[in-house]
C-alpha positions in Angstrom: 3.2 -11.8 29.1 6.0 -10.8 26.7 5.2 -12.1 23.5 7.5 -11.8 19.8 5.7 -11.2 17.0 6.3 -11.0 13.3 4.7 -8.0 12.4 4.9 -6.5 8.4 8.3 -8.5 8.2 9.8 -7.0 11.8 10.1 -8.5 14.6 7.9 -6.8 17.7 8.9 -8.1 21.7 5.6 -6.3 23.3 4.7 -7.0 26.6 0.8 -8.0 27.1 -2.1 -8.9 29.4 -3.4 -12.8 28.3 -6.7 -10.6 27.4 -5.1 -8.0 24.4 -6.8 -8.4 21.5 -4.3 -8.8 18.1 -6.0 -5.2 17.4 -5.6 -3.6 20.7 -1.7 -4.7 20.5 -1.5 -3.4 16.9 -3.0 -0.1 17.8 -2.4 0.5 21.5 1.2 -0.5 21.7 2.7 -0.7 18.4 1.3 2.3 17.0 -0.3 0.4 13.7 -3.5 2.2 13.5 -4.5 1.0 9.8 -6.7 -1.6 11.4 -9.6 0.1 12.8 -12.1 -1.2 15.7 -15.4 -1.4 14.2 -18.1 -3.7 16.1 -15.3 -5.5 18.3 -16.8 -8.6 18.1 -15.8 -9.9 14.8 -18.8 -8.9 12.4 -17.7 -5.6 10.4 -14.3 -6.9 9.2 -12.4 -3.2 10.0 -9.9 -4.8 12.0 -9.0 -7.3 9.4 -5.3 -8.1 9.1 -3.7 -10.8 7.3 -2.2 -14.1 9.2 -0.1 -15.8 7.1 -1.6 -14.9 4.0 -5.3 -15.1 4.8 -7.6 -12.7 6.4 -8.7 -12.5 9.4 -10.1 -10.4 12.2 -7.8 -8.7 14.5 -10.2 -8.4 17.3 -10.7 -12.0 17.4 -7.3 -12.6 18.1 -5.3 -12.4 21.2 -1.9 -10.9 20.8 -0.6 -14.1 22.6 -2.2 -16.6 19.6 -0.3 -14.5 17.2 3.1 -15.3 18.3 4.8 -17.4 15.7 2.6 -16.2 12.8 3.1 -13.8 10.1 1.3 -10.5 10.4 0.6 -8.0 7.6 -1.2 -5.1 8.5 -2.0 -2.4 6.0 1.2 -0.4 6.8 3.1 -3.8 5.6 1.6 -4.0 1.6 3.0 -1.1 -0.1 6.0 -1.3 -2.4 8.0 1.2 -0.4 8.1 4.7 1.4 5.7 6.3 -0.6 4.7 4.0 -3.0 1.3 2.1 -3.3 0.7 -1.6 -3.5 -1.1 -2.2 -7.2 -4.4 -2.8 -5.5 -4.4 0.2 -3.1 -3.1 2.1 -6.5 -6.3 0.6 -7.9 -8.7 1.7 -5.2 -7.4 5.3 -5.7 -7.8 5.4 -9.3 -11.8 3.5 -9.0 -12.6 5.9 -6.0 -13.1 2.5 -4.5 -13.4 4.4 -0.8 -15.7 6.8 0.3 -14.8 7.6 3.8 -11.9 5.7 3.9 -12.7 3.5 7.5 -13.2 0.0 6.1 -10.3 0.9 2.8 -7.7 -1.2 4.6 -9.8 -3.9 5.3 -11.0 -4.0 2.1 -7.3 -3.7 0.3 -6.0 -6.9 3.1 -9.4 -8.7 2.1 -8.2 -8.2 -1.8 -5.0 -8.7 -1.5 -5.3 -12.1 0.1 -7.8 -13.2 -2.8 -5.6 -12.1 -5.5 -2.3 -14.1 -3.8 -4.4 -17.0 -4.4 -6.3 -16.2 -7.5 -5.2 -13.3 -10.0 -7.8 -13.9 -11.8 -11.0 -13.7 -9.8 -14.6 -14.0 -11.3 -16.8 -10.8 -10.0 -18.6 -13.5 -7.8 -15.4 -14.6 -6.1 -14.4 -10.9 -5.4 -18.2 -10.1 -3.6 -17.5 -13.8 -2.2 -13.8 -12.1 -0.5 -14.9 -9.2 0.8 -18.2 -10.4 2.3 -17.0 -10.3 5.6 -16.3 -6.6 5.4 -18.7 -3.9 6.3 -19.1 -1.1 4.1 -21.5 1.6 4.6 -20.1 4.6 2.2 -19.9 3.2 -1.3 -22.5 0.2 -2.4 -19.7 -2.2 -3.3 -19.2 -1.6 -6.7 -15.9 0.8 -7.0 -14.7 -1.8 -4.5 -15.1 -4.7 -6.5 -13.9 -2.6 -9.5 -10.7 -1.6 -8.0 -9.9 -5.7 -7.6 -10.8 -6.5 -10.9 -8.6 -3.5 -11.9 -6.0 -4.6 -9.5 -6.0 -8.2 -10.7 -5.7 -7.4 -14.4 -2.9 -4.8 -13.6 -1.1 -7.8 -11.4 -1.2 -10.3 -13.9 0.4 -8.1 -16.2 -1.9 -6.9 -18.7 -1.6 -3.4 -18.5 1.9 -3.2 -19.2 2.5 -0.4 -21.6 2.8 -1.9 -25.3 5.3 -1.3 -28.1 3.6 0.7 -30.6 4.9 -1.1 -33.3 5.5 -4.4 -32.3 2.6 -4.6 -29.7 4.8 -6.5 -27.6 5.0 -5.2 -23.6 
């Protein structure tokens, strides 16, 4: 089946068997290898991409469902060539990644909580990435990085004016 899909803000024609996964499309024919296959059945949260704004897992997906839905994969959130988004900026800085396998699951996960909520109690943050496996780091770098990440988003670590202490 030749499906179009809105992939990172591009439009993708891709040619695909009923049976391709959202994953196995992203990977395997579009060459978007930030969402990794973990457990293949929709448990670990690796292949995590966002649809529209909310997380979800890639491997769950056909390719086929996904046509006519907005697709950000990992590759799609920076700021530009070479530049981090504030949350992956944020997971850098907290050395919230160990290995680095479930990172862009973890910074989709985040970044759909904080388009919703920049201002995320530590429970909501454990609540958002719950879904997501991580077997390197114990959690809590990751949930630092969001909390860093939010504050930095909603604006309040804008340099100051030393003498007016206005940003």
């Amino acid at each position: 089946m030749r499906v179009e899909l809105d992939i990172n803000k591009e439009k993708h024609e891709v040619e695909v068997e009923p049976r391709t996964t959202l994953l196995d499309c992203l990977r395997d024919k579009l060459q978007l290898n930030g969402a990794h296959a973990g457990c293949e059945h929709g448990v670990c949260g690796a292949c995590t991409v966002l649809v529209d704004g909310v997380a979800m897992r890639s491997c769950l997906m056909f390719a086929v469902q996904a046509d006519g839905y907005q697709i950000t994969t990992i590759e799609g959130i920076s700021l530009g060539p070479g530049e981090f988004s504030p949350i992956q900026d944020a997971f850098c800085e907290t050395h919230g990644m160990q290995c680095g396998y479930c990172t862009p699951a973890m910074i989709l996960a985040a970044h759909a909580l904080l388009h919703k909520n920049l201002s995320p109690t530590r429970e909501e943050i454990v609540d958002a990435i719950s879904g997501n496996i991580c077997r390197c780091t114990g959690y809590a770098q990751i949930v630092e990085a969001i909390a860093l990440a939010a504050e930095r988003m909603r604006g309040q670590n804008e340099p100051q004016d030393i003498k007016s202490g206005q940003p």
